[in-house]
Each structure stands twice: as C-alpha cells, then as structure tokens.
N, C-alpha and C positions, 0 to 999 in steps of 0.2 A: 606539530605533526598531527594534532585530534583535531586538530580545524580539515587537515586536509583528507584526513580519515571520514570524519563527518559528510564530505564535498563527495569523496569517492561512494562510500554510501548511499548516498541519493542517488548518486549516477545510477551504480549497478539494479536498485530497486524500482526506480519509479517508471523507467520505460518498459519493464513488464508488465506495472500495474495499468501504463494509461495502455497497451494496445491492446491487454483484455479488458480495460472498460471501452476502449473501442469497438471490438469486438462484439460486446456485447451489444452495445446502443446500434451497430449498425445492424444486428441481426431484428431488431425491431422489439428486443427481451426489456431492454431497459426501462427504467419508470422514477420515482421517486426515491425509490431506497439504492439506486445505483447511485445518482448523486448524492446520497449520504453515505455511502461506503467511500467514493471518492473524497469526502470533506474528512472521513476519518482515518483515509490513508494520509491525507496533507499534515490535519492535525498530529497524528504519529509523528512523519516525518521534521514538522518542526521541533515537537517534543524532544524527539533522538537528538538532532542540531544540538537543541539547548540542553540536552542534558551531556552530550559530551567536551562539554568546558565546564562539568565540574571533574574534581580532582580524585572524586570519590564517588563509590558506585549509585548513579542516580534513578532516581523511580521513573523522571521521563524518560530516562535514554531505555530503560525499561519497555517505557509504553511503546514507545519512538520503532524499536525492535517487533515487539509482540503484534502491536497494529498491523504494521509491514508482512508482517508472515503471517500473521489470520488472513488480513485481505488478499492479501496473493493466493493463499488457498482457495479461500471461498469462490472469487473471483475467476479462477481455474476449474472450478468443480462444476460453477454453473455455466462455461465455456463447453465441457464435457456433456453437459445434459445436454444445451442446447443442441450439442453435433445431433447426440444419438435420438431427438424430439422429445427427450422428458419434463423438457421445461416451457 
C-alpha cells in the first residue's frame, strides 16, 4: 500500500508544479534558477518515493514532502507577481 501511496503522491503534486513552471517559462520570467527549482522538485520527489519504503519515519520522505510544498509555494507566489507585473 506505500508503494501505491508514494504513485498517488507524485500524481496529485507534480502536475501543479510542471503547469506553473509552465506558466512561468511561457510568460518569458524564467531563466536558470527555474530549471533548478525544477531539478529540486524532481530530486524531492524521488527522495519522498524512496523514503516511503522505509518502515520508519525517514529524512527523505522528509525532504521528498518539504521540497514539494516550498516549491509549490514559491512557484505560486512568483505566478502571482508575474500576474500583478512585479516580477
């Protein structure tokens, strides 16, 4: 069942992450640090995967979580600026 829990996790998180790095890169905002916030939603995401096949509470599934919901935020907030031209 933490395999499939892990599966569903990715699901529900990472098609928000890629349409506002979509988002962003089509508005013409994006640059280099967009692609690093991208590699560090991936690496999260793999982290979470592997750390939820351990049996006890682990530091990736940790990162795997925290990654995911920084970059979602961030990612969200400079979505927000761009609307309003602050960014």
């Amino acid at each position: 069942i933490r395999r499939m829990r892990a599966h569903s996790n990715f699901i529900e998180n990472t098609p928000i992450a890629l349409i506002l790095i979509a988002v962003i890169e089509l508005s013409g905002k994006g640059g280099q640090w967009l692609a690093i916030v991208g590699a560090v939603f991936m690496l999260g995401r793999v982290a979470h995967a592997i750390g939820m096949d351990s049996t006890t509470a682990s530091p990736l599934r940790m990162f795997g979580v925290l990654s995911a919901m920084l970059v979602q935020l961030g990612l969200a907030v400079v979505c927000v600026l761009i609307a309003l031209g602050q960014f």
